[in-house]
VODRENDO-667057 format. One record per residue (C-alpha): residue number from 1; residue in one letter; z, x negated, y. Coordinates in nm, 2 decimals. Layout:
BEGIN
<NUM A <Z X Y>> ...
***
This chain:
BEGIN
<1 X <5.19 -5.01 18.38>> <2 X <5.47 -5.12 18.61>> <3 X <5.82 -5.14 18.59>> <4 X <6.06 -5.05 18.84>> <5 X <6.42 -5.12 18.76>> <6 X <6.71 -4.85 18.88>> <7 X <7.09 -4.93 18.92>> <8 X <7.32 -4.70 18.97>> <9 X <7.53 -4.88 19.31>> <10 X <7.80 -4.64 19.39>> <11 X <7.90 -4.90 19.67>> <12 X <7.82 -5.21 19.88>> <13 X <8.11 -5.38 19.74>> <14 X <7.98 -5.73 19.69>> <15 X <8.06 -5.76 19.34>> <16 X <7.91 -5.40 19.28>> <17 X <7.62 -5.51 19.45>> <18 X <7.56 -5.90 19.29>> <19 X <7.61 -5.72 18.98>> <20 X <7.34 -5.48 19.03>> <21 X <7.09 -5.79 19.17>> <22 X <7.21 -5.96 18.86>> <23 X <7.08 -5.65 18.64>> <24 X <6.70 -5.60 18.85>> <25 X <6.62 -5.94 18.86>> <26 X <6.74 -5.96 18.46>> <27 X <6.53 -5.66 18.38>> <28 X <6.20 -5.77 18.62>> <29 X <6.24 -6.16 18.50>> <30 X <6.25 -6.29 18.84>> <31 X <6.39 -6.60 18.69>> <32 X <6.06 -6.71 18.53>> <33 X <5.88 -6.71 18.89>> <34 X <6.15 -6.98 19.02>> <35 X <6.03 -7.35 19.08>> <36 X <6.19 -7.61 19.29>> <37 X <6.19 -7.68 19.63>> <38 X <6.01 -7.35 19.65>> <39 X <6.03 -7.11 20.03>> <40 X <6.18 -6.83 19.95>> <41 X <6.15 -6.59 20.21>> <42 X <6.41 -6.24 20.19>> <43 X <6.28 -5.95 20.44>> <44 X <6.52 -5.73 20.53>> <45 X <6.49 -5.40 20.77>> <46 X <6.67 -5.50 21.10>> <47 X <6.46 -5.21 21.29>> <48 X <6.71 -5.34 21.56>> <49 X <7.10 -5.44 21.59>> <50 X <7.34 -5.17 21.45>> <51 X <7.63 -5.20 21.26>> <52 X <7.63 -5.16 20.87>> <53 X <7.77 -4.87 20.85>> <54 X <7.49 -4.69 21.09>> <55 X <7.22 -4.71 20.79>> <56 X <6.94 -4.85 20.97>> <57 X <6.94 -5.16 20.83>> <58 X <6.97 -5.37 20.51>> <59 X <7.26 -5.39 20.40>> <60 X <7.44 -5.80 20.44>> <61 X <7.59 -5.77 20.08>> <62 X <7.22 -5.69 19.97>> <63 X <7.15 -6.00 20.11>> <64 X <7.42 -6.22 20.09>> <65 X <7.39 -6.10 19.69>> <66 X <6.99 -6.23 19.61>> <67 X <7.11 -6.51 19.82>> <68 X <7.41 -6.59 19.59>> <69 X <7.15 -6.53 19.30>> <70 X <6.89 -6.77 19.40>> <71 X <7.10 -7.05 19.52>> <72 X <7.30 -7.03 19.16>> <73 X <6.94 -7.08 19.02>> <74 X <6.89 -7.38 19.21>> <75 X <6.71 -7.23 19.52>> <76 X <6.80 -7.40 19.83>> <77 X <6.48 -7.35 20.09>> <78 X <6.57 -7.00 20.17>> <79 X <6.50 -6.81 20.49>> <80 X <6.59 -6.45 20.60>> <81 X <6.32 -6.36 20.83>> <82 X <6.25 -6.04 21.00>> <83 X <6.08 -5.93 21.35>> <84 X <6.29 -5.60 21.47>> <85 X <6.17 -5.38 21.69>> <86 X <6.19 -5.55 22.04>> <87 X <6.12 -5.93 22.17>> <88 X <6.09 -6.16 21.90>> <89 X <6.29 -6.50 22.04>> <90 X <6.56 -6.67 21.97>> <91 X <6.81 -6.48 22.17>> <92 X <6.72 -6.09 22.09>> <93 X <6.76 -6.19 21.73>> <94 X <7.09 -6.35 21.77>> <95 X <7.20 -6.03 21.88>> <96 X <7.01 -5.78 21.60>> <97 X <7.13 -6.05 21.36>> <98 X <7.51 -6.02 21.49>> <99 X <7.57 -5.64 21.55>> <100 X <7.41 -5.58 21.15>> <101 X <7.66 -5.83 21.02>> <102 X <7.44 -6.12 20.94>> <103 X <7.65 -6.35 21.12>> <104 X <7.87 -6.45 20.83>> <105 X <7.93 -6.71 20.54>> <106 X <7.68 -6.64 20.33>> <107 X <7.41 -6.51 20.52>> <108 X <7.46 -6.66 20.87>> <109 X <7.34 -7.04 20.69>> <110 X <6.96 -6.91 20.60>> <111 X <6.91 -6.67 20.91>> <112 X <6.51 -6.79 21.07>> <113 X <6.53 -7.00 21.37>> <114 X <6.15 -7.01 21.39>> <115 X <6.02 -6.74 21.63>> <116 X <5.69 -6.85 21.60>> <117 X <5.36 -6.68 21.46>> <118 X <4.98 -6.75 21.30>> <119 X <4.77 -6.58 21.15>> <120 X <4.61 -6.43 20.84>> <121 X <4.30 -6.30 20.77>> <122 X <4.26 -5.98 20.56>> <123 X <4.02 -5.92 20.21>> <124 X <3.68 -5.83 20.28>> <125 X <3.65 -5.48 20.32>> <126 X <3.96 -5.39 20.50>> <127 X <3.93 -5.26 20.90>> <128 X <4.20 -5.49 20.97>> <129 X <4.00 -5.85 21.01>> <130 X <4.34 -6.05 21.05>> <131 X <4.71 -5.97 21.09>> <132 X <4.94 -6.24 21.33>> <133 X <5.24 -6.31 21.12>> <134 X <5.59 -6.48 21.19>> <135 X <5.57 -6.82 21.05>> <136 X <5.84 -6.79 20.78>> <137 X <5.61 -6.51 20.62>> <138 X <5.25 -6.73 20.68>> <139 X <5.47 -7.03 20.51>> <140 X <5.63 -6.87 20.22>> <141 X <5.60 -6.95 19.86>> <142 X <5.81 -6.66 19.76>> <143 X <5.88 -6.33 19.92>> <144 X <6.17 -6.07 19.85>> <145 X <6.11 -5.77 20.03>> <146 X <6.47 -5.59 20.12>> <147 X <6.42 -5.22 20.25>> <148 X <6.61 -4.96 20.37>> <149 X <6.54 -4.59 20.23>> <150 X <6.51 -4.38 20.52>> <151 X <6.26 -4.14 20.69>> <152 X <6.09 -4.18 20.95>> <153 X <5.87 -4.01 21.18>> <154 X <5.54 -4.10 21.20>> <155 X <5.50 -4.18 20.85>> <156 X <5.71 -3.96 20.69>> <157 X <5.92 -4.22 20.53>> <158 X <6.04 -4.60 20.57>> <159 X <6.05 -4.79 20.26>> <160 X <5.89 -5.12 20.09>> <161 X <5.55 -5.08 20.21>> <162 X <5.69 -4.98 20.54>> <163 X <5.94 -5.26 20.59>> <164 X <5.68 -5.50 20.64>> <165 X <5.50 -5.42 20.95>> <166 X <5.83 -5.60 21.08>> <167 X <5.61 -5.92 20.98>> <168 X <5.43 -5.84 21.26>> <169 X <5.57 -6.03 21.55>> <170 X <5.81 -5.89 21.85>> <171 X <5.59 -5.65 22.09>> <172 X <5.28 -5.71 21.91>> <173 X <5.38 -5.36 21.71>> <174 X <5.31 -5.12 21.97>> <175 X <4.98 -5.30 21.98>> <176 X <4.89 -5.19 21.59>> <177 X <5.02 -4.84 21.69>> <178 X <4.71 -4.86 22.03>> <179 X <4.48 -4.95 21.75>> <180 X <4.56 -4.70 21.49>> <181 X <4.71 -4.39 21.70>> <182 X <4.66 -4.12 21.42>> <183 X <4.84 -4.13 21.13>> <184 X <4.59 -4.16 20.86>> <185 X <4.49 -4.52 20.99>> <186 X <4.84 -4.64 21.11>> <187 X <4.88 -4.62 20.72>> <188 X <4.61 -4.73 20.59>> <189 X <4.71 -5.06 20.79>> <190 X <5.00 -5.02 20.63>> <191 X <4.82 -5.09 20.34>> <192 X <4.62 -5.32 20.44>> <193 X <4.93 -5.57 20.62>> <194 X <5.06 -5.50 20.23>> <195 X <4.82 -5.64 20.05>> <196 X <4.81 -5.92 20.31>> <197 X <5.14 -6.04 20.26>> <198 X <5.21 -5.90 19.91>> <199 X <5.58 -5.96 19.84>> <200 X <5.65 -6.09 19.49>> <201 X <5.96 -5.82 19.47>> <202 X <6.09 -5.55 19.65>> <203 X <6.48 -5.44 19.61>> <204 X <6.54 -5.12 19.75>> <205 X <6.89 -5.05 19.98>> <206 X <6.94 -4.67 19.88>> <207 X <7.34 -4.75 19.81>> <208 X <7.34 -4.52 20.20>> <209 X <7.01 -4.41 20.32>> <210 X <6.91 -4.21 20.60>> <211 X <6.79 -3.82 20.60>> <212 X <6.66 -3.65 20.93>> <213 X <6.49 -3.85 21.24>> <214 X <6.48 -4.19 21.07>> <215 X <6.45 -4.47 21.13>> <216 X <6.74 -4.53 21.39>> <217 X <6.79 -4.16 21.49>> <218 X <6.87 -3.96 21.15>> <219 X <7.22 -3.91 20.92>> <220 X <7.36 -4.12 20.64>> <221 X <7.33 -4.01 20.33>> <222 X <7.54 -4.16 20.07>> <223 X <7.28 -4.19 19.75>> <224 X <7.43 -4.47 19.53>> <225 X <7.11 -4.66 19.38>> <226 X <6.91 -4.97 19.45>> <227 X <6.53 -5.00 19.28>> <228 X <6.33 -5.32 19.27>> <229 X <6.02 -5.42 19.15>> <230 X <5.73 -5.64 19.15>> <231 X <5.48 -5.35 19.22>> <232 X <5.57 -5.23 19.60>> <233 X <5.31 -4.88 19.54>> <234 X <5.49 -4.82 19.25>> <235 X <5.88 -4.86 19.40>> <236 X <5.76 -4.67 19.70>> <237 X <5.68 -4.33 19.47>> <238 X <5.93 -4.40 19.26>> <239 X <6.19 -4.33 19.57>> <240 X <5.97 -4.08 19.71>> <241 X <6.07 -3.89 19.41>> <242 X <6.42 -3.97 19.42>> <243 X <6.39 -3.86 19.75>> <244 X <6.28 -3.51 19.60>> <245 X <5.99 -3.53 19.78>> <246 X <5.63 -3.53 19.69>> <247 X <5.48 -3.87 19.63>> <248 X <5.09 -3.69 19.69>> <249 X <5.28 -3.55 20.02>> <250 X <5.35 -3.91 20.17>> <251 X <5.04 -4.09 20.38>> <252 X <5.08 -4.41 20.30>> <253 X <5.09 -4.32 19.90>> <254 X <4.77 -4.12 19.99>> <255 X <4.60 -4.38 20.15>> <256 X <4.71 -4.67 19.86>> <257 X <4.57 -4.45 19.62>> <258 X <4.25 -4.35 19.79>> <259 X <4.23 -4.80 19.79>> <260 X <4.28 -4.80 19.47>> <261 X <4.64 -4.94 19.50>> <262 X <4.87 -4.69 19.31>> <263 X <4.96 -4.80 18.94>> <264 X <4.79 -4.59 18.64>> <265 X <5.19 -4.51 18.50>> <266 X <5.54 -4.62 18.58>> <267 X <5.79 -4.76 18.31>> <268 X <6.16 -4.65 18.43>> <269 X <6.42 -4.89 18.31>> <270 X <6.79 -4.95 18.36>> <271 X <6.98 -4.62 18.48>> <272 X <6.86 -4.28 18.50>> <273 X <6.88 -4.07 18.78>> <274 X <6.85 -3.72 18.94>> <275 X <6.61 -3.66 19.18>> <276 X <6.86 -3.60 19.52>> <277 X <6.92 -3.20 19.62>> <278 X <6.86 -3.09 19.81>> <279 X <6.60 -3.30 19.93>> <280 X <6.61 -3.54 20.24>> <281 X <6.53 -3.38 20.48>> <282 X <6.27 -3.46 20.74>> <283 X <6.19 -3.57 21.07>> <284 X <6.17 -3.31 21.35>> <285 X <5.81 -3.48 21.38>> <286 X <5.71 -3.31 20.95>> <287 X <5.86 -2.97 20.98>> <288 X <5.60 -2.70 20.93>> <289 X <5.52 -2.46 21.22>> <290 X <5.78 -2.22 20.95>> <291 X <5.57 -1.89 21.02>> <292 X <5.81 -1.62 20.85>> <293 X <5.81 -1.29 20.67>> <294 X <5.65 -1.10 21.01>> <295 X <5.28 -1.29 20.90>> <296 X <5.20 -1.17 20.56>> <297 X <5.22 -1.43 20.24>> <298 X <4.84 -1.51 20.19>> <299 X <4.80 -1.60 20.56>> <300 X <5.08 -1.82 20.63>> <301 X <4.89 -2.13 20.52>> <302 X <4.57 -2.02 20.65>> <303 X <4.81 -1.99 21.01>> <304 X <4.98 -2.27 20.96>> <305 X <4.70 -2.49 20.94>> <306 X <4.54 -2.37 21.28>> <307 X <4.83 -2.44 21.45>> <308 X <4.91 -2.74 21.34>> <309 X <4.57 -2.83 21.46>> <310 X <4.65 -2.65 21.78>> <311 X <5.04 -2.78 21.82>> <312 X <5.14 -3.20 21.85>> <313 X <5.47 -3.31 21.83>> <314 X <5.60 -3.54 22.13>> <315 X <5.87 -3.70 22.25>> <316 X <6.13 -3.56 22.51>> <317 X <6.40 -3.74 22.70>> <318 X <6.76 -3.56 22.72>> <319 X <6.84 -3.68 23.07>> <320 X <7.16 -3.61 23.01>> <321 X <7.20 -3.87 22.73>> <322 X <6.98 -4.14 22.85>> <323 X <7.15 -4.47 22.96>> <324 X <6.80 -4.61 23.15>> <325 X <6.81 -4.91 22.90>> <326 X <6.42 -4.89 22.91>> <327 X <6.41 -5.00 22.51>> <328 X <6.15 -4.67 22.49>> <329 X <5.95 -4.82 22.77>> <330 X <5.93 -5.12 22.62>> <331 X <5.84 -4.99 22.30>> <332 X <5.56 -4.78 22.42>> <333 X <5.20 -4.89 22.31>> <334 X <5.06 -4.67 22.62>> <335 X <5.31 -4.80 22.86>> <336 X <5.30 -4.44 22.99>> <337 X <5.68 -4.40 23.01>> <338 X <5.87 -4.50 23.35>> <339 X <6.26 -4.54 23.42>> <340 X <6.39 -4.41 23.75>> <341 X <6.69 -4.39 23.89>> <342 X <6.82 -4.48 23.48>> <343 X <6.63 -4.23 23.35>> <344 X <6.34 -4.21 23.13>> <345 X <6.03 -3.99 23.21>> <346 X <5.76 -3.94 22.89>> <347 X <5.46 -3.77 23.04>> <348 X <5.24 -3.60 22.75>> <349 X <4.91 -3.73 22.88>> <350 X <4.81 -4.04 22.71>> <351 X <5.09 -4.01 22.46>> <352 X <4.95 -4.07 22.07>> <353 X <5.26 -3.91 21.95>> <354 X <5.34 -4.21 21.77>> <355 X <5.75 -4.22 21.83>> <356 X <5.80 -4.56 21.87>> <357 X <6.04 -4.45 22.14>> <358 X <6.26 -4.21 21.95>> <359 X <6.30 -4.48 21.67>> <360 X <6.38 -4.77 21.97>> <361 X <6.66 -4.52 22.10>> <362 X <6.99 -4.66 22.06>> <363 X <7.21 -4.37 22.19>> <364 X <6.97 -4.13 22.04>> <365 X <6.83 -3.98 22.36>> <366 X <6.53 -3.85 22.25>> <367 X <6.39 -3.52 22.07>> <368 X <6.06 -3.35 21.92>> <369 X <5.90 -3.11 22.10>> <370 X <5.56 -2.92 22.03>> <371 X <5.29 -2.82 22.24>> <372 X <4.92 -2.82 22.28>> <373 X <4.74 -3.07 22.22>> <374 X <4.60 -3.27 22.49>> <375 X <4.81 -3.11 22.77>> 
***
């Protein structure tokens, strides 16, 4: 059985938010796992720079919290490490770290200053031989996994299984999304870079999460709770449901549990809480083809299955919107997509529908449109 602990956090107020630490780590016995001079590593989601407030990232009093925490138990060797979305170097993380409020007391002390990389080789068995990963991961004795609930669309949602392909160094992501351009094995990778790195806890931000075209593209949603727990699989279904979504409907639960990884039961302790309605809702990239009331009832699924075998969802550029910053070129793992004259162009042929450049937006330029496949 594992144990995932739930605190009602109506706010990021910091001592709302220490206090709620205080209760998960109480409740999960984080204490017991302590030893001096250990590396404590804290992974936060810093998908790229944007303010607080935008919900795309961790929270700082999440962090500035479990940092109070450890250091109060002694803990001094304490990094907070993350590769975001774009060049992993000292500069471009100066900046992601400074527009998502890391740059203060508190925080600013234990931010990574080592932009290097190794790497790891996997279990026996897995298609993934070896994963490179940012030093501070490869040289950790202690990992606290920090995510941000949101949705996202490729894989449906973003949470602690999710947060950690930003372990993966700089523009080495688009090069996992080349190798596994389908869904089914981007997740399973997923898996895989999990039980690779396998964080000791993971402490959910759901205090504001994010509904829609997640990661970077969708709303706020004000949802008041942070989870943690040792277990990752067992967190991740756990806010699935909270989500009001279907844990069997999510790829990356359905690839843990076809590996095996997905925990026989889950004890709920600490506060209860009501599934959210209505539900989050999803990416532009997980909405049904929707055939209505015109096609009769037993054929609707039937239909809907051709054509989503038929349709694919890709990306398309409102020219109107798009500042020419080339962040969506640079994110591309086809290097299909061009700027000219400021503007982005995203042919459909060679595109694996994979969205990297709808999540790398930053003035949310970019849409889901569906067509046939192939063309």
């Amino acid at each position: 059985m594992s144990t995932v602990s739930a605190v009602s956090t109506p706010s990021y107020q910091y001592e709302t938010v220490y206090a709620a630490v205080c209760r998960h780590f109480e409740a999960l016995d984080v204490a017991s796992d302590l030893k001096p001079g250990m590396r404590v590593v804290l992974k936060p989601n810093l998908l790229y720079g944007k303010k607080p407030e935008a919900g795309v990232t961790t929270n700082p009093a999440i962090l500035k919290a479990v940092i109070r925490w450890l250091t109060e138990r002694g803990q001094t060797n304490i990094a907070v490490a993350e590769s975001s979305g774009g060049l992993f170097n000292a500069e471009y993380m100066k900046g992601v770290y400074q527009a998502s409020g890391y740059r203060v007391p508190g925080i600013q002390e234990y931010l990574n200053q080592d932009f290097t990389f190794g790497r790891r080789p996997t279990a026996e068995g897995f298609t993934t031989r070896a994963f490179n990963l940012i030093t501070p991961i490869l040289e950790a004795d202690y990992i606290i996994n920090l995510p941000k609930l949101k949705t996202h669309a490729m894989t449906t949602v973003s949470i602690g299984v999710k947060n950690l392909f930003g372990t993966i160094p700089g523009l080495q992501k688009p090069d996992m999304h080349r190798r596994y351009p389908e869904t089914r094995d981007f997740v399973r990778m997923l898996c895989e870079l999990c039980e690779t790195v396998r964080p000791n806890v993971t402490l959910l931000d759901a205090v504001d999460s994010m509904e829609g075209n997640g990661p970077g593209g969708g709303t706020v949603k004000h949802t008041g709770l942070t989870l943690c727990a040792r277990d990752v699989y067992a967190l991740d279904v756990t806010a699935v449901r909270f989500m009001g979504l279907d844990p069997a409907g999510i790829p990356h639960l359905q690839a843990a549990r076809e590996m095996g990884l997905l925990p026989g039961s889950i004890d709920l302790t600490g506060d209860e809480f009501i599934p959210c309605s209505p539900a989050f809702r999803l990416p532009d990239t997980r909405k049904s083809t929707g055939f209505d009331d015109s096609v009769p009832k037993l054929l609707r699924k039937p239909a809907e299955f051709v054509m989503d075998r038929l349709l694919r969802s890709y990306p398309d550029v409102d020219r109107s919107k798009c500042v020419g910053c080339g962040r969506c070129a640079e994110s591309c793992p086809q290097k299909i997509i061009r700027v000219e004259n400021k503007k982005a162009s995203m042919p459909r042929r060679g595109c694996i529908s994979c969205f990297c450049c709808q999540e790398m937006c930053p003035v949310h330029a970019i849409s889901v449109k569906r067509g046939l496949r192939g063309l």
